[in-house]
LOVO-45233 format. One record per residue (C-alpha): residue number from 1; residue in one letter; z, y, x. Coordinates in pm, whole numbers, m for minus. Example, Ala and Ser with C-alpha at 12.3 -4.5 7.8 and 13.67 -1.06 7.14 Angstrom:
2
<rec pos="1" code="a" up="780" north="m450" east="1230"/>
<rec pos="2" code="s" up="714" north="m106" east="1367"/>
END
This chain:
268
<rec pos="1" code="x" up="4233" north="695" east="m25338"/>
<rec pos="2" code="x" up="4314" north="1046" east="m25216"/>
<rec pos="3" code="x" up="4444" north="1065" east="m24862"/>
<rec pos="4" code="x" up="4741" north="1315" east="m25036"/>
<rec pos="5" code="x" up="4860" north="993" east="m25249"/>
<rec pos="6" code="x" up="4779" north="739" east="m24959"/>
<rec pos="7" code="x" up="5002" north="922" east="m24719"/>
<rec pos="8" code="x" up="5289" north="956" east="m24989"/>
<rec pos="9" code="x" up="5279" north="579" east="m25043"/>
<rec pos="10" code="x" up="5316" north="528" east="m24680"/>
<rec pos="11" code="x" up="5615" north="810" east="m24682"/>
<rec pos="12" code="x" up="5769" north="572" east="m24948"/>
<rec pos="13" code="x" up="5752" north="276" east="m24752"/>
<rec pos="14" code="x" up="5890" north="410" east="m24461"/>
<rec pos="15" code="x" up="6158" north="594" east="m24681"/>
<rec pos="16" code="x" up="6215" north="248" east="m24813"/>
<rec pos="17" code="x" up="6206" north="54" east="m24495"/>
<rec pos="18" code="x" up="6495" north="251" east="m24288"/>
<rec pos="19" code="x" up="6670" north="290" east="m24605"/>
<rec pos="20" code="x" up="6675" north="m131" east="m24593"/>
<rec pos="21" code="x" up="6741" north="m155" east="m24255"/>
<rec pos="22" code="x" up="7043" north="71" east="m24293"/>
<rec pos="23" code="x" up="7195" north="m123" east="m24581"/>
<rec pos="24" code="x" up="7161" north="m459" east="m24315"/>
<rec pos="25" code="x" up="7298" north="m316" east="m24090"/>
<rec pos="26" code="x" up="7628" north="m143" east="m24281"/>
<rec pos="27" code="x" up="7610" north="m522" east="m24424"/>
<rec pos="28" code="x" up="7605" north="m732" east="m24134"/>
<rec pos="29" code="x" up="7776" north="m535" east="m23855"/>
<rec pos="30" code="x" up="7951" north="m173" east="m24006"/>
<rec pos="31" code="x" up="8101" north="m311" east="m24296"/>
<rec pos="32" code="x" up="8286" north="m649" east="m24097"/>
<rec pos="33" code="x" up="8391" north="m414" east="m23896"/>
<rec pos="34" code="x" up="8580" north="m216" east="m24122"/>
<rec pos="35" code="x" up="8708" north="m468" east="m24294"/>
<rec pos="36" code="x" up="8854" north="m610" east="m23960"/>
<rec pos="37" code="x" up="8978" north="m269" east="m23902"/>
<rec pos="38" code="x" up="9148" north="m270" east="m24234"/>
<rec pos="39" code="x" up="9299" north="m644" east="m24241"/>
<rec pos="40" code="x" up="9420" north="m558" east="m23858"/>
<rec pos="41" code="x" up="9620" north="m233" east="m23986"/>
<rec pos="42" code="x" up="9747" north="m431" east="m24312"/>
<rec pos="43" code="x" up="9889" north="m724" east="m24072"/>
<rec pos="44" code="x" up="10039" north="m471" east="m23848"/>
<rec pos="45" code="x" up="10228" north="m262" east="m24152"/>
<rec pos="46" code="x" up="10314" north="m611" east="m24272"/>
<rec pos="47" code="x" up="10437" north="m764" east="m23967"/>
<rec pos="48" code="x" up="10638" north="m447" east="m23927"/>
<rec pos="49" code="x" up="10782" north="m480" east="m24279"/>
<rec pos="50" code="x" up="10923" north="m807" east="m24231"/>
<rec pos="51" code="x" up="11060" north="m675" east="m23903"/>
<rec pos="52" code="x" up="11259" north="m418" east="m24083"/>
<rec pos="53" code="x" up="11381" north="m662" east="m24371"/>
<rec pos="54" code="x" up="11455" north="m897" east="m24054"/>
<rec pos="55" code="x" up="11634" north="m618" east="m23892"/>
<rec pos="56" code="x" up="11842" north="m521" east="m24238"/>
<rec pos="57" code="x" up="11927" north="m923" east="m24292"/>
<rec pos="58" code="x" up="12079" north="m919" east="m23987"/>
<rec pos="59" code="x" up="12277" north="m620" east="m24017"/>
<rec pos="60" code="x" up="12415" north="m726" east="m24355"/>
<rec pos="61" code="x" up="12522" north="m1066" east="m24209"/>
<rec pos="62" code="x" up="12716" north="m872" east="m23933"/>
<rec pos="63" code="x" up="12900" north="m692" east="m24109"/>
<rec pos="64" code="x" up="12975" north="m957" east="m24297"/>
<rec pos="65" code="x" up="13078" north="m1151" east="m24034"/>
<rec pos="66" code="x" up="13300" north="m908" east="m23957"/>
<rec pos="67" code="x" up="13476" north="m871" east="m24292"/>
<rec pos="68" code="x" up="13522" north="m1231" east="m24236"/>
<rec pos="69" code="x" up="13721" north="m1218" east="m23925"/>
<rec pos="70" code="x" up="13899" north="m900" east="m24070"/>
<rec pos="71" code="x" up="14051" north="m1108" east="m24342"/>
<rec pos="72" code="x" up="14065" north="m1380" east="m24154"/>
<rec pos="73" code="x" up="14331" north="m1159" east="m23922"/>
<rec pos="74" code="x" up="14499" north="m1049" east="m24204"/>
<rec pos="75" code="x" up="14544" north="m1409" east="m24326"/>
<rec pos="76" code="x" up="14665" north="m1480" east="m23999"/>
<rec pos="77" code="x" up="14915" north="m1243" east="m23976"/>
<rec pos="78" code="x" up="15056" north="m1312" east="m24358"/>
<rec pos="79" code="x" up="15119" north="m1695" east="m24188"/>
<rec pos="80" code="x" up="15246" north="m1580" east="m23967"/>
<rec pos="81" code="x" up="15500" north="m1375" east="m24114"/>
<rec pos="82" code="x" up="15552" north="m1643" east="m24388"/>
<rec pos="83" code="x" up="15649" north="m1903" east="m24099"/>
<rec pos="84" code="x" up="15886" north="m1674" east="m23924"/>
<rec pos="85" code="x" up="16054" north="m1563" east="m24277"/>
<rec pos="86" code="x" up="16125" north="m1948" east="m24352"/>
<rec pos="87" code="x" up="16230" north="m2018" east="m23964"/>
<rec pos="88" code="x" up="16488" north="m1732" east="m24040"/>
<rec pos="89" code="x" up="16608" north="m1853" east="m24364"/>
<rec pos="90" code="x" up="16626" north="m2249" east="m24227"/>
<rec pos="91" code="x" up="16826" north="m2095" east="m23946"/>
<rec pos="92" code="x" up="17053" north="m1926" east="m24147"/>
<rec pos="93" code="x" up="17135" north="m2223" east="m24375"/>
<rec pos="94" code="x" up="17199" north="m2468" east="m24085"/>
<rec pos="95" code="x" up="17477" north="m2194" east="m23970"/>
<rec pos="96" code="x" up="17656" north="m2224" east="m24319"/>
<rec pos="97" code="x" up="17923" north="m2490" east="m24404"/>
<rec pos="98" code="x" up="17894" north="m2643" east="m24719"/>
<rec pos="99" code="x" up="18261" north="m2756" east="m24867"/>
<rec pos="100" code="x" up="18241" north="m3030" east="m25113"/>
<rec pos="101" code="x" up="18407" north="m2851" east="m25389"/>
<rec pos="102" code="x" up="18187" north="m2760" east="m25694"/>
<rec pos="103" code="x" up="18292" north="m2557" east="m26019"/>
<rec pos="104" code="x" up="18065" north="m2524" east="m26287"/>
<rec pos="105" code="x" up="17718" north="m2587" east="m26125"/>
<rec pos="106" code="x" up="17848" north="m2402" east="m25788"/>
<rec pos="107" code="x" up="17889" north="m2497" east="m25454"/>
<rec pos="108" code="x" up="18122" north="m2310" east="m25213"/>
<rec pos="109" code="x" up="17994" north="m2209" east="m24825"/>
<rec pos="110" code="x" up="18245" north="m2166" east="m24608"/>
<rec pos="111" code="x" up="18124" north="m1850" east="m24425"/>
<rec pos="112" code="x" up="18438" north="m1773" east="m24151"/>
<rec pos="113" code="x" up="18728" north="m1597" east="m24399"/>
<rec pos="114" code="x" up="18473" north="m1518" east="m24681"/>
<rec pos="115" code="x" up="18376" north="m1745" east="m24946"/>
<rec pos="116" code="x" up="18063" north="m1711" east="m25115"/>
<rec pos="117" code="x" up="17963" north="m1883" east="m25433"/>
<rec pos="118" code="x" up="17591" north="m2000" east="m25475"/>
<rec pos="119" code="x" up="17368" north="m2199" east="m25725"/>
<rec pos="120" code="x" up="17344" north="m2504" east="m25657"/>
<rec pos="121" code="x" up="16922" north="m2447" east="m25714"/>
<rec pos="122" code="x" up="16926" north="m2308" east="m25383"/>
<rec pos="123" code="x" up="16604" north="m2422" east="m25284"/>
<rec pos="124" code="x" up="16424" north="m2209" east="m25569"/>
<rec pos="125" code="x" up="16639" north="m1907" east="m25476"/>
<rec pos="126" code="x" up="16507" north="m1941" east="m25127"/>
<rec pos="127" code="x" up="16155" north="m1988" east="m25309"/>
<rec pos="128" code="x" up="16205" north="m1663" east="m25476"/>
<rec pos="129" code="x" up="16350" north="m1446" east="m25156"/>
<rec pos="130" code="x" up="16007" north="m1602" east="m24983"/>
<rec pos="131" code="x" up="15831" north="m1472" east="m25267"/>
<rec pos="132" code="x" up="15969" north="m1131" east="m25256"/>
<rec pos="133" code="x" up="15918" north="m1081" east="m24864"/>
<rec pos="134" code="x" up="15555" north="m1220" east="m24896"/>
<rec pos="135" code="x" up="15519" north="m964" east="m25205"/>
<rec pos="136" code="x" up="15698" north="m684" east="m24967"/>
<rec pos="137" code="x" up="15450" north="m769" east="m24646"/>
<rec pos="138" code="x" up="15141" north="m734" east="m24835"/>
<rec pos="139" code="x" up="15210" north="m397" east="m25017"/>
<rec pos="140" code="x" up="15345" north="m241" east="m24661"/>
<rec pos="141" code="x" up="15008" north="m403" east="m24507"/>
<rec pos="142" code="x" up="14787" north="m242" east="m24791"/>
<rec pos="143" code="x" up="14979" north="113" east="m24684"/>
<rec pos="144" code="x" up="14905" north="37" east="m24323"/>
<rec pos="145" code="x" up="14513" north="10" east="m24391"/>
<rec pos="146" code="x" up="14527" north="334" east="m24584"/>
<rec pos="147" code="x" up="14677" north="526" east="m24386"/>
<rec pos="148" code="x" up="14472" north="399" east="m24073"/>
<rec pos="149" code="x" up="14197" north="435" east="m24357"/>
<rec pos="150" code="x" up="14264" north="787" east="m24420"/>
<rec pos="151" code="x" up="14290" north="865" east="m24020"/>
<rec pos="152" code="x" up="13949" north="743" east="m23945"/>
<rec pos="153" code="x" up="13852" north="966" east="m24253"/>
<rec pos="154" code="x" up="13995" north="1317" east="m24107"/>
<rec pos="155" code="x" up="13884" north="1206" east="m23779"/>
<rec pos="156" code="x" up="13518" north="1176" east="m23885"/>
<rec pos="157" code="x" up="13582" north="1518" east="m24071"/>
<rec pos="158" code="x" up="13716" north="1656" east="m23762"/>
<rec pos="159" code="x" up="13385" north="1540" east="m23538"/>
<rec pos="160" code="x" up="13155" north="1669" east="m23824"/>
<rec pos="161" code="x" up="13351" north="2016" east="m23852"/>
<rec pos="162" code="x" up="13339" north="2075" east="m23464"/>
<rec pos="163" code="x" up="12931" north="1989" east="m23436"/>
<rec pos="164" code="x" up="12886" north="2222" east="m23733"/>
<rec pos="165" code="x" up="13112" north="2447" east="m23561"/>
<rec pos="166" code="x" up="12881" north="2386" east="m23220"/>
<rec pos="167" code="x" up="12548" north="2405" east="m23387"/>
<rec pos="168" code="x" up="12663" north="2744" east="m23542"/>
<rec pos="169" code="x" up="12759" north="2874" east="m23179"/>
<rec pos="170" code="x" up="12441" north="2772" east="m23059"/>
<rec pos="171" code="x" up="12234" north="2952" east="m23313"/>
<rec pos="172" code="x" up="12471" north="3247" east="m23290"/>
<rec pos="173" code="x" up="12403" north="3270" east="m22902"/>
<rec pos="174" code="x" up="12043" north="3199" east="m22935"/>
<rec pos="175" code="x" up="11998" north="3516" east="m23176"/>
<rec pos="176" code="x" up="12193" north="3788" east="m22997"/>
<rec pos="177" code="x" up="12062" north="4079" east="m22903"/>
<rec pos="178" code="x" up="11959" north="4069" east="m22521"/>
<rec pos="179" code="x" up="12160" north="4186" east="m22251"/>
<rec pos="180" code="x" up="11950" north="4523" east="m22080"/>
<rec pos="181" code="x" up="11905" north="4562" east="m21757"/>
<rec pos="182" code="x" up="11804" north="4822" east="m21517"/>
<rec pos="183" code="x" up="11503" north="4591" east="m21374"/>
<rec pos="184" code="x" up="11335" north="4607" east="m21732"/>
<rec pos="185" code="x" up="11063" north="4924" east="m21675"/>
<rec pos="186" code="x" up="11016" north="4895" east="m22078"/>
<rec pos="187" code="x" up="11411" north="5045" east="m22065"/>
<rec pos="188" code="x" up="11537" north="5391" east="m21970"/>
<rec pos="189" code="x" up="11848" north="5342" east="m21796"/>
<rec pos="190" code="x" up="11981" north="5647" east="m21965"/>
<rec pos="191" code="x" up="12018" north="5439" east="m22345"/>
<rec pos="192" code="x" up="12172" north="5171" east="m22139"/>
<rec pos="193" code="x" up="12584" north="5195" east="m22301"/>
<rec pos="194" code="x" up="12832" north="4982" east="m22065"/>
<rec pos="195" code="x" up="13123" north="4824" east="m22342"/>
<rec pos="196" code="x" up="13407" north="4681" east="m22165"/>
<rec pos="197" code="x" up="13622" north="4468" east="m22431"/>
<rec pos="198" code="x" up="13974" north="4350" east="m22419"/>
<rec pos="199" code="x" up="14115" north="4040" east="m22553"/>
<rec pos="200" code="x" up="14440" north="3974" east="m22667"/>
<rec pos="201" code="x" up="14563" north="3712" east="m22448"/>
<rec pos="202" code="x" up="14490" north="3961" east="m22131"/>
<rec pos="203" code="x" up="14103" north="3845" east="m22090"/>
<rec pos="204" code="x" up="13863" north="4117" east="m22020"/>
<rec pos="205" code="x" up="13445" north="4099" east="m22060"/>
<rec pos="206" code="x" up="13200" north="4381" east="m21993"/>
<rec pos="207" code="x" up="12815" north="4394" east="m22183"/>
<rec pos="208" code="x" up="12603" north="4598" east="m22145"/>
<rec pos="209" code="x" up="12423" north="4689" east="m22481"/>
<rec pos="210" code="x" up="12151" north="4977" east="m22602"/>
<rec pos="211" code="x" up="12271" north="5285" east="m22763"/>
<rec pos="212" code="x" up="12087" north="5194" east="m23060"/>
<rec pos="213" code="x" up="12247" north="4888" east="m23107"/>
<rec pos="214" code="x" up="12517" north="4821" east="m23390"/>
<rec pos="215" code="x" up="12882" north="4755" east="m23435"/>
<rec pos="216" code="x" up="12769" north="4389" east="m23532"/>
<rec pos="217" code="x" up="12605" north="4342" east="m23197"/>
<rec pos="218" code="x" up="12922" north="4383" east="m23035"/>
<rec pos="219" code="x" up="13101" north="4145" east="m23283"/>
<rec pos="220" code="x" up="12855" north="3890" east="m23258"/>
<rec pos="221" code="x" up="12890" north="3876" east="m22867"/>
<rec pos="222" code="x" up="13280" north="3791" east="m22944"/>
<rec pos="223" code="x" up="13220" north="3568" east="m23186"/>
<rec pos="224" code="x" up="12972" north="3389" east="m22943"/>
<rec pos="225" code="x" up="13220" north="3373" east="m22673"/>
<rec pos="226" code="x" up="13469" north="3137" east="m22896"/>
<rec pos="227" code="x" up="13769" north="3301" east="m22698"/>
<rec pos="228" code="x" up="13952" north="3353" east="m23053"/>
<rec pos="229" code="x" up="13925" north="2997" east="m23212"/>
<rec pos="230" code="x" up="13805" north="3183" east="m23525"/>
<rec pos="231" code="x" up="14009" north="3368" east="m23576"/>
<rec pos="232" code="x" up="13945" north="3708" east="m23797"/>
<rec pos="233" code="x" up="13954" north="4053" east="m23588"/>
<rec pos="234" code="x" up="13891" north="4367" east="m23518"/>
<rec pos="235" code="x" up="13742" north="4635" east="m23310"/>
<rec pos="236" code="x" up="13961" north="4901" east="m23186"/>
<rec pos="237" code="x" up="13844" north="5180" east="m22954"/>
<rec pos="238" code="x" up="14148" north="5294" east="m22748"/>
<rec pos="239" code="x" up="14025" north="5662" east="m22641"/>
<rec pos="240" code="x" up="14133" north="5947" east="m22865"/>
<rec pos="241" code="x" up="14081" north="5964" east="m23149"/>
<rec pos="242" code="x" up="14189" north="5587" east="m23196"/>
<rec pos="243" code="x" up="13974" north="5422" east="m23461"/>
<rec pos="244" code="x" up="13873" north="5077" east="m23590"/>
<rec pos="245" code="x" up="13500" north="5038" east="m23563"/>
<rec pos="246" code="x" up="13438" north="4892" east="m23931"/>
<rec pos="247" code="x" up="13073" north="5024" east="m23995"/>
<rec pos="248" code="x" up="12902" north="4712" east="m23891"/>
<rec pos="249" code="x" up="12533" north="4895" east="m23908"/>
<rec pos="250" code="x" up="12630" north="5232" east="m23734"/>
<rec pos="251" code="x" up="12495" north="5193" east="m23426"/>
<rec pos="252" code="x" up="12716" north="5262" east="m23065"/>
<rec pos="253" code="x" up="12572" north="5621" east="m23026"/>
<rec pos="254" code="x" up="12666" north="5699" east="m23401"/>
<rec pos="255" code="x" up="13064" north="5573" east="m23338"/>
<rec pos="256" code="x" up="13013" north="5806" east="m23006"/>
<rec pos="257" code="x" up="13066" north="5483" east="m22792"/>
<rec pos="258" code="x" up="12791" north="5591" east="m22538"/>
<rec pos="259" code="x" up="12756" north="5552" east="m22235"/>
<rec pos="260" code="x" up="13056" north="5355" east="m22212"/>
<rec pos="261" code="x" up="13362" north="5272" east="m22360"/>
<rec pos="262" code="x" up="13669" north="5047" east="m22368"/>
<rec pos="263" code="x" up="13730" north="4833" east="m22677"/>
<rec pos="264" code="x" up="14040" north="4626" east="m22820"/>
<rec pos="265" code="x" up="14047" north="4311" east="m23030"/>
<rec pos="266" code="x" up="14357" north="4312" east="m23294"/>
<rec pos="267" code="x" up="14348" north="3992" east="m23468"/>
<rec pos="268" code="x" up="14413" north="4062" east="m23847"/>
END
């Protein structure tokens, strides 16, 4: 045999032999292992699964529970009004006087100077008048839960508008353009314009701003400072010649506001 082929044969072998050690060992220890691995992570998703539906079934049966008792109340209080309507109409019939005339299927109650005829069926009449205010309590209870329906409805639109209203604030403030100062060496103090504005309610605030900045720099600031509730406005400057800054990209230098200037809000 030639020692080239006798050396490949051995290179087989041992080729063969770690290639079937390998496979024991991914057999015996690697591939449990996984498998463990994999059964732990499947118990855990479905242990938290049933959690969740746990969590849900609960939830549903509260709120159940609580349409139950809201009926429940509402039963209550239709009793209730149904007891106190009879005690009313029981009271009122022991105060009448029954005479013991009759004409034609009538009785006569002697009520002081006024006589009042009345079926002698009264106790369906006072069936029907039951009826009727039970009828009557139920449709002015309905209204009741609308309308405190409808509140809770504008008040939840009222919350939502105001965090809308306070997220837009936030992002407004977060995005205007920084205030300079003369500390910053990347700044010459001489582009540096000074804007003093006036509100109408008597309020003053001073910014400073570049002279490159714009109109809507100036109008963001405002709008950030939620002084006006909203409210549409605008930008007057007061020196001669008077003139309503309404070139939102100009920038201050351009509308001749540098180095300083005084500037009026006139709501529209």
């Amino acid at each position: 045999m030639l020692p080239q082929f006798k050396y490949l044969m051995y290179f087989i072998g041992l080729v063969f032999f770690i290639g079937s050690v390998i496979t024991i060992v991914y057999e015996v220890i690697a591939k449990p292992y996984k498998e463990k691995k994999l059964q732990q992570k499947f118990d855990s998703l479905t242990l938290t699964k049933k959690k969740t539906d746990m969590d849900e079934e609960k939830e549903d049966q509260n709120k159940k529970r609580q349409d139950d008792v809201e009926i429940l109340g509402l039963e209550k209080q239709v009793r209730y009004r149904i007891r106190k309507d009879k005690e009313k109409l029981e009271k009122k019939e022991n105060s009448i006087v029954y005479s013991s005339d009759s004409l034609n299927g009538y009785i006569f109650k002697d009520e002081g100077k006024r006589i009042v005829s009345t079926p002698t069926s009264s106790s369906s009449t006072t069936q029907e008048i039951i009826q009727e205010q039970d009828r009557e309590y139920m449709e002015s209870l309905f209204l009741d839960q609308r309308k405190e329906q409808s509140k809770k409805e504008i008040e939840k639109l009222e919350q939502l508008k105001l965090k809308e209203k306070i997220e837009a604030l936030e992002l407004l403030r977060n995005n205007l353009v920084p205030e300079p100062t003369i500390d910053d060496k990347d700044i010459n103090i001489a582009d540096i314009t000074k804007i003093l504005i006036k509100f109408p309610d008597g309020e003053n605030k001073t910014r400073k701003f570049l002279k490159n900045h714009k109109v809507q720099d100036i109008i963001d600031y405002v709008n950030s400072l939620d002084i006006l509730n909203d409210k549409e406005f605008e930008l007057i400057f007061m020196s001669y010649p008077k003139k309503i800054l309404n070139r939102f990209s100009s920038t201050l230098e351009e509308y001749e506001l540098h180095p300083s200037c005084s500037l009026y809000i006139q709501l529209k």
